[in-house]
Structure formats: C-alpha cells, structure tokens
KEKE-3310 file (N, C-alpha, C; in steps of 0.2 Angstrom, whole numbers, plus 5000, padded with zeros to 4 digits):
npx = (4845:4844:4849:4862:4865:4866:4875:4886:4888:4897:4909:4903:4899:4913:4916:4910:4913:4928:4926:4918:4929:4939:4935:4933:4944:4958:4967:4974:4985:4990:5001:5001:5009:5025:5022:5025:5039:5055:5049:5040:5036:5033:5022:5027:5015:5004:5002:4985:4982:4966:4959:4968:4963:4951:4934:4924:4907:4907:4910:4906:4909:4907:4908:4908:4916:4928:4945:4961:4970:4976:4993:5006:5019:5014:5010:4997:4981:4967:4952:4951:4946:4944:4940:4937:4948:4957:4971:4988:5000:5008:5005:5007:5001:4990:4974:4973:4987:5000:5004:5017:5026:5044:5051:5050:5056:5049:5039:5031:5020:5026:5043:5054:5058:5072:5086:5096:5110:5113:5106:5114:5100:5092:5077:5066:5058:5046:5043:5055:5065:5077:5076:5085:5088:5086:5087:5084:5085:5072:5068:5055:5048:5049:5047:5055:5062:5065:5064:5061:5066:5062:5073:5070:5057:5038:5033:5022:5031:5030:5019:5006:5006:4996:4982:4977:4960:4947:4944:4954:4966:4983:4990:5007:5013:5031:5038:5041:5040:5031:5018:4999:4994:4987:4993:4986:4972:4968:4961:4961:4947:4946:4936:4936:4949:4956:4965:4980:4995:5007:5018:5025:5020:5023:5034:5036:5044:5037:5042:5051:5050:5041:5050:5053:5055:5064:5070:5062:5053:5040:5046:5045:5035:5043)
npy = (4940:4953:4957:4953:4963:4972:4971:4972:4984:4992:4986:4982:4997:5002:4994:4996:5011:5008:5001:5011:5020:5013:5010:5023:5031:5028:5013:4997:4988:4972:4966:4953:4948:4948:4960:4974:4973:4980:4989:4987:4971:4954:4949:4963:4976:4987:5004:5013:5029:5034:5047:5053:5058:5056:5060:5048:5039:5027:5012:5011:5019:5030:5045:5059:5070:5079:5078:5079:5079:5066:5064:5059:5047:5043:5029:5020:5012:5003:4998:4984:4987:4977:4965:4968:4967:4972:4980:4985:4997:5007:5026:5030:5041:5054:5062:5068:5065:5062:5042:5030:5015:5011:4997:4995:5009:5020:5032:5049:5059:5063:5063:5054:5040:5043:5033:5025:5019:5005:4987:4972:4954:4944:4935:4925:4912:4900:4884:4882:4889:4903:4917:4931:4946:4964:4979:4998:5013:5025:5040:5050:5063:5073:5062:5049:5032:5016:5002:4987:4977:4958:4948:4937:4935:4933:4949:4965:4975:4985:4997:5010:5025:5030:5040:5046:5046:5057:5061:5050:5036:5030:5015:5008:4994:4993:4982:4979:4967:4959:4964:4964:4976:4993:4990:4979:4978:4989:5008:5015:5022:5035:5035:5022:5022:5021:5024:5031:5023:5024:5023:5007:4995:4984:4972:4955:4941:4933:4920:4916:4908:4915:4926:4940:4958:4968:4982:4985:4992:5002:5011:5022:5025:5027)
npz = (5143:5143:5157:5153:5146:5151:5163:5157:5150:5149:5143:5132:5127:5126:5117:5107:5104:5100:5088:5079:5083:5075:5062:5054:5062:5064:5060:5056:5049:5045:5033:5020:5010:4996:4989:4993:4994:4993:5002:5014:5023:5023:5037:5043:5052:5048:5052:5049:5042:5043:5042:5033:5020:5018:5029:5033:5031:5046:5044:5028:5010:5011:5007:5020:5019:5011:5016:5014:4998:4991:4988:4976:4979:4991:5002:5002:5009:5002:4992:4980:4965:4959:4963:4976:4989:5001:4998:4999:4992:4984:4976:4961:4952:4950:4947:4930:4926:4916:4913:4910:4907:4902:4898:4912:4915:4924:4918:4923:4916:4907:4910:4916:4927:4942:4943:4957:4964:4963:4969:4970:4975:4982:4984:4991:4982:4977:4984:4990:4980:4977:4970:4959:4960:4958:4969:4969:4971:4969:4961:4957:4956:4966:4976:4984:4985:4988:4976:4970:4957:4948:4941:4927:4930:4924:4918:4921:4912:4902:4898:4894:4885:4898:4904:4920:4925:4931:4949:4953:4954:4951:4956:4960:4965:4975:4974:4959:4949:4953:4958:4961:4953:4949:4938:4933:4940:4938:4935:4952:4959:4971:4980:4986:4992:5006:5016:5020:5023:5037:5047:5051:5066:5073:5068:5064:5058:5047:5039:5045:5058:5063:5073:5081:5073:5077:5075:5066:5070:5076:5063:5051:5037:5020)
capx = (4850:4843:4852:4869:4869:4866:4880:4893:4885:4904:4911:4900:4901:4921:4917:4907:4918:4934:4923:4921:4940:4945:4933:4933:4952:4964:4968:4980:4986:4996:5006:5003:5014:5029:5022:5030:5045:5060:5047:5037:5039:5027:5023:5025:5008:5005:4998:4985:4976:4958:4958:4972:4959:4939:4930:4921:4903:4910:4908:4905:4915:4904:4913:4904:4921:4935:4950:4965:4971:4981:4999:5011:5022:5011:5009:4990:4978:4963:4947:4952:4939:4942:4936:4936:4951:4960:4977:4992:5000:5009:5001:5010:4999:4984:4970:4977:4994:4999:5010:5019:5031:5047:5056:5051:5059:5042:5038:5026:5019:5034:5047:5057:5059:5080:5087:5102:5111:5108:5110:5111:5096:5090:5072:5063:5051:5040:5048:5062:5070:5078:5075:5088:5084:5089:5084:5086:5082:5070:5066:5051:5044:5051:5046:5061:5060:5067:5059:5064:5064:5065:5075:5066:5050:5034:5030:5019:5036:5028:5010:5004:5004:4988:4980:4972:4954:4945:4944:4955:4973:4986:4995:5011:5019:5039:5041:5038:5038:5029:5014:4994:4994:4984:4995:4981:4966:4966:4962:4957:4943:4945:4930:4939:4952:4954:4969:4986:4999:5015:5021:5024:5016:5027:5035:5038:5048:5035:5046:5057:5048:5038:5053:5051:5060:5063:5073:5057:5045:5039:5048:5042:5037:5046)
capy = (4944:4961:4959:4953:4968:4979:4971:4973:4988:4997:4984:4983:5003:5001:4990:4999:5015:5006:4999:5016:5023:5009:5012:5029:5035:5023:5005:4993:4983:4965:4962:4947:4949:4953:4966:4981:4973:4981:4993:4983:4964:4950:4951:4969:4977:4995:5010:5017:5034:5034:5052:5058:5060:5058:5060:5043:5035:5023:5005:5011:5019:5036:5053:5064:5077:5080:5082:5081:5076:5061:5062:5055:5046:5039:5022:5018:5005:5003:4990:4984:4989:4973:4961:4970:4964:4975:4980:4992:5001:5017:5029:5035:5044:5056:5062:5069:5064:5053:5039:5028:5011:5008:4993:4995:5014:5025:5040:5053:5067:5065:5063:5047:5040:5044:5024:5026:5013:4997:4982:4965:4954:4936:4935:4919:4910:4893:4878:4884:4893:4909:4924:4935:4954:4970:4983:5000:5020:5027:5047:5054:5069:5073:5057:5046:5025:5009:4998:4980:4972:4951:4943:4931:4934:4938:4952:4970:4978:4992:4999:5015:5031:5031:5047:5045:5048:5062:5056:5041:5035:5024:5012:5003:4991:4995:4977:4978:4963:4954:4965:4965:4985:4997:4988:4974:4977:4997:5014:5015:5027:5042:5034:5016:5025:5017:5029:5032:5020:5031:5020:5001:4995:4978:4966:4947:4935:4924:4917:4912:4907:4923:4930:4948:4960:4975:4985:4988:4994:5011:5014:5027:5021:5032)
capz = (5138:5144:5163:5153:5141:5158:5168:5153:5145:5150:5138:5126:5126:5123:5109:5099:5102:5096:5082:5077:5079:5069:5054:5053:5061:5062:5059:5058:5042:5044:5027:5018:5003:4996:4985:4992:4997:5001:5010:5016:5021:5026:5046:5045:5055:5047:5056:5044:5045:5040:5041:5026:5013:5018:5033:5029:5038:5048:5039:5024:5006:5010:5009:5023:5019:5009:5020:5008:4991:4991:4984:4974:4983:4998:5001:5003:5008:4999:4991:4975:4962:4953:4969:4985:4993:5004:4996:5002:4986:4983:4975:4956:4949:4953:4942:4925:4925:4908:4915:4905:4906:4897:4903:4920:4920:4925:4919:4923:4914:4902:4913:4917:4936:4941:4947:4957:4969:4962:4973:4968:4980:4982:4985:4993:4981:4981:4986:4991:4976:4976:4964:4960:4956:4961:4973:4968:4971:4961:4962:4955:4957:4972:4979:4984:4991:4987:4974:4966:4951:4949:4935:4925:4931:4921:4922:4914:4913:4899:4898:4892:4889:4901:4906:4925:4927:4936:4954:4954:4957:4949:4960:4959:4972:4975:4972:4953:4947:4960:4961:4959:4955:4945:4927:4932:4942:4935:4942:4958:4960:4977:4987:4989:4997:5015:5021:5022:5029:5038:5052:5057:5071:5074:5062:5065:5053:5047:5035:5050:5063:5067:5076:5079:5070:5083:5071:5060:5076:5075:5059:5048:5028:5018)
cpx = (4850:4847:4859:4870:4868:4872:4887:4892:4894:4907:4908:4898:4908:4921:4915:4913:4926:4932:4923:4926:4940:4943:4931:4940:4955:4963:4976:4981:4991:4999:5008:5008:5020:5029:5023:5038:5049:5053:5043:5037:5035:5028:5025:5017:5009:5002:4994:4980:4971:4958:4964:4969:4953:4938:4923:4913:4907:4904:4906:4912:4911:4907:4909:4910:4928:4940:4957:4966:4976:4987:5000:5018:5019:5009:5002:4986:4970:4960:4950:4946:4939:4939:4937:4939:4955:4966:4982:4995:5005:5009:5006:5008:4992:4980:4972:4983:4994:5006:5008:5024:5036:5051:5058:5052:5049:5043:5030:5025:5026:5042:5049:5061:5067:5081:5093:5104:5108:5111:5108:5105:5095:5082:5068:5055:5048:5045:5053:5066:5070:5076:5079:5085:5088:5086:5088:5082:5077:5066:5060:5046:5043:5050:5053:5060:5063:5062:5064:5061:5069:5066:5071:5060:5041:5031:5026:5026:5037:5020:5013:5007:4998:4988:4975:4966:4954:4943:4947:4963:4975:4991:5000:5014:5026:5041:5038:5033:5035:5023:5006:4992:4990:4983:4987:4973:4963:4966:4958:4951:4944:4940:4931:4944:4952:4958:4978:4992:5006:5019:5022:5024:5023:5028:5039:5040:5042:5036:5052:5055:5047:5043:5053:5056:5061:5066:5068:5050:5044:5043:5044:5043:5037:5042)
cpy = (4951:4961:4956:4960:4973:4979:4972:4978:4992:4993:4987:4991:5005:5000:4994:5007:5013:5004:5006:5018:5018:5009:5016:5033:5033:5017:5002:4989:4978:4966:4958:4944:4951:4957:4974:4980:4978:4986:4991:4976:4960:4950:4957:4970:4985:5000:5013:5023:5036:5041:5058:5060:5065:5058:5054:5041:5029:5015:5008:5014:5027:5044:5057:5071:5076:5079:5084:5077:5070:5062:5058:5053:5039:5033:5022:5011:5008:4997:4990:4984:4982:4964:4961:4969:4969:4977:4985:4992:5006:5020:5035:5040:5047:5058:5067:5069:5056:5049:5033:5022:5011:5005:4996:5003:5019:5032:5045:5062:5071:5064:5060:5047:5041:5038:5027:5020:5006:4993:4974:4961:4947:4937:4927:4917:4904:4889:4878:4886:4899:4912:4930:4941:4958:4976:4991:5007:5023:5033:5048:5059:5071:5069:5051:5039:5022:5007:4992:4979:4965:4949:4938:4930:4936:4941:4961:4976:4987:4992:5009:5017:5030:5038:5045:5048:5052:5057:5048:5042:5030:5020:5007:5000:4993:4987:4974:4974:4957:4955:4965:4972:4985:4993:4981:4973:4987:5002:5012:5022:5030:5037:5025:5017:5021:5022:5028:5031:5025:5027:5012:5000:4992:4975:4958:4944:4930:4919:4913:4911:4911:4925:4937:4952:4969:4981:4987:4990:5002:5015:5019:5024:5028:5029)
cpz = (5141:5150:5159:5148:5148:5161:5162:5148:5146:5143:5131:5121:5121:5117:5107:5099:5100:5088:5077:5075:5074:5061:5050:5056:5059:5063:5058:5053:5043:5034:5026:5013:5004:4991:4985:4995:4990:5007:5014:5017:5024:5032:5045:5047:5053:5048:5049:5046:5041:5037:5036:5021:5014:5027:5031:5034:5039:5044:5032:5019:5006:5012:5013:5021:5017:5012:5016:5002:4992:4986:4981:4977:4989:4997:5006:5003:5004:4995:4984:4973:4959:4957:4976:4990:4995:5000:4998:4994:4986:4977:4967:4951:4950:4946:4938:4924:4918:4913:4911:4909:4902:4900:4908:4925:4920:4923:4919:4921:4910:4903:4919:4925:4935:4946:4947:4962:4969:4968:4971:4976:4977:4984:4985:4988:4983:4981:4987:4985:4976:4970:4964:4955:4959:4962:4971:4969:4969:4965:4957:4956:4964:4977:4978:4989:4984:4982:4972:4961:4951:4942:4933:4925:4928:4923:4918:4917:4907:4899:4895:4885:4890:4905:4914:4926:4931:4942:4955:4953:4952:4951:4959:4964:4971:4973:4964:4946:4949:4964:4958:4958:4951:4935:4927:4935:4940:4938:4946:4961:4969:4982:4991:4993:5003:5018:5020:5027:5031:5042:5050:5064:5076:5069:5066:5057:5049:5041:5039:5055:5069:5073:5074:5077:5073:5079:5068:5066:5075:5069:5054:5039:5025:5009)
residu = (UNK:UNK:UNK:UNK:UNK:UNK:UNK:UNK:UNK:UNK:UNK:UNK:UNK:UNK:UNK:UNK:UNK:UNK:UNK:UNK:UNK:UNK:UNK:UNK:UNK:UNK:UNK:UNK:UNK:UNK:UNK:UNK:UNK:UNK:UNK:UNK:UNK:UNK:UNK:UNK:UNK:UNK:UNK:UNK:UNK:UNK:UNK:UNK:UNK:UNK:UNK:UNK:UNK:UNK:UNK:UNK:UNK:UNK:UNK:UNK:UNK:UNK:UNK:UNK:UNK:UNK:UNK:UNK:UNK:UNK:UNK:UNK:UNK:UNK:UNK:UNK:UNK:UNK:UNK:UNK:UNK:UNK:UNK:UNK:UNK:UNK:UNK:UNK:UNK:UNK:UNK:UNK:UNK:UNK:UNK:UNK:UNK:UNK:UNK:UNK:UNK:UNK:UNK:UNK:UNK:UNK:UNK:UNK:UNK:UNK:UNK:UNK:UNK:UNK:UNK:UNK:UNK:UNK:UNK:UNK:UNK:UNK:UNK:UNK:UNK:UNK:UNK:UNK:UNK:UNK:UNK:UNK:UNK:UNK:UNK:UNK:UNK:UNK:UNK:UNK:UNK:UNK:UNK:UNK:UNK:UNK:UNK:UNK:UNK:UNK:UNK:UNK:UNK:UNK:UNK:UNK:UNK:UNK:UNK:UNK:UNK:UNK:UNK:UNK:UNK:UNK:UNK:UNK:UNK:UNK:UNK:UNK:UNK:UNK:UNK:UNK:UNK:UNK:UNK:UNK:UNK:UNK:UNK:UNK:UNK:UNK:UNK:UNK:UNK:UNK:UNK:UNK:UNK:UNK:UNK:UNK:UNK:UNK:UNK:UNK:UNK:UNK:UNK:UNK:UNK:UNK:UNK:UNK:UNK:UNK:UNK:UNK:UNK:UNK:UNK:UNK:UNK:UNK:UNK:UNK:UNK:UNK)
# end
C-alpha cells in the first residue's frame, strides 16, 4: 500500500485538490426535475459558485466568512432543512420581508409580482399525459424571469402573509405548481446555503433520448 500511494501520490495529490475546489468553490449540479422549468430543465448540468455567499470548511455547513448577502432574485442550491436533499430554487425572499400568495400572484413586502406575456404551454406528465399550463413573466422587485403555472394540478397556490426569519431565505421554484419549495419544507436557514447557480454547463434531452441540447450550453440563468 505504502509503495502504490508513493508511485500515484501525483494523482492522489489532484484528487484531493479537486475534492477541495469542488466543496469549497465551485461545483456542478445535474437537474433532476422539472421544478424550475421553463428555466431550468431536466439534463441541464448547472455551474454553481460555492463562494457567492460563505467562505465554507470544505465538507462541511461551517461559515469560516461572510462574503455576501444573497439576493432576491438568484437561483440557489442548497440542503433542505426538512431531509437533507440537495435542491436548486430561486431565492424570493430574504430575512424580514413579509411575503404573501394570492392565487399564485406573489407579493412581497406589500407589493404584488407584475405577469406579463402569457403563453399557453403543454408540459409532459406520467404515462404519457400532457399538462396544459402557462408560462409567463413575472417582475418583482427588480428581478425579472420566466415562471409557469399548471392547470388542474394541486397545488399551495395562497399562503401567508409570512414574515422571514433572521438569517434565512424563502425559496420558490419558477415552476409553481410543480415544486418542493419553501410553501412546503420552510425557511431555509444562511448556513445550508450551498451557492449560487449563474451558468449551464451542458444540457441533454433525457426526455428524448439524452440528445444534447447545444442551444442551452454555456447559457446564463437569468
């Protein structure tokens, strides 16, 4: 053992320095869902930067240093507080803002999301059945992206008014009625944070027989 960790110490050098980058800068997130669709879509691979927030120990949830404050707006990975699973997200509400639902339209801090450009939209469910819904603009507070909403489908289409804790986040998917967010596993407390997704890597079809989708390569998530 000691003469193969000698003759591969160059390797096993690499590794552990990638092992690092990856759990402390950046990483790389596949998309198993369609709970940020439209902006996101299963087989998308999302660039994420470790360092938008914390300065973390690597492997761990331990803040070594603030860097900055997370917006609203920014679509974020992070551990769910309510069983530990990875999840991506974007990010509508930071610590003191009251936000609220009423069928569907969001508003925060009093003042209701601006939906423009609707479009009708089919969305693939199980066994082969469609779902029709509609994808549409939605502004708030100076943050501007695509979201959907699916007909028929249940869903937590009102909540609040909730007021977000000190330290902690309230996340919505863009696919509204389609997603595991904040209306059901809660706030997300600062130190589960993982980092802020900004890119795609690559994206493959894997609804179609993981053909790639070159058109979504190096795109920027808005």
């Amino acid at each position: 053992m000691k003469r193969w960790i000698v003759n591969n110490r160059g390797l096993l050098i690499f590794l552990l320095c990638f092992g690092i980058f990856r759990t402390s800068m950046a990483d790389w997130n596949p998309i198993p869902s369609g709970s940020m669709r439209p902006t996101l879509l299963e087989g998308d691979v999302v660039l994420v930067n470790r360092l938008a927030y914390d300065l973390k120990l690597p492997l761990s949830d331990i803040s070594l240093a603030a860097l900055a404050n997370p917006q609203r707006g920014d679509v974020v990975t992070f551990t769910s507080p309510k069983d530990g699973v990875r999840l991506i997200k974007r990010l509508v509400g930071v610590p003191g803002d009251v936000l609220e639902m009423r069928n569907e339209v969001l508003f925060v801090n009093g003042v209701a999301a601006h939906y423009s450009d609707n479009q009708e939209i089919t969305e693939p469910g199980g066994h082969g059945v469609n779902i029709p819904g509609v994808s549409v603009t939605e502004a708030s507070d100076n943050s501007v992206r695509r979201v959907q909403f699916l007909h028929g489908v249940a869903a937590a289409r009102d909540f609040g008014p909730v007021t977000v804790p000190a330290d902690s986040y309230f996340m919505l998917g863009d696919n509204r009625d389609d997603s595991a967010d904040s209306r059901y596993i809660g706030f997300v407390p600062r130190r589960l944070l993982i980092g802020r997704a900004h890119h795609i890597v690559v994206s493959a079809d894997i609804l179609g027989h993981w053909m790639p989708r070159l058109d979504r390569t190096a795109k920027p998530i808005l």
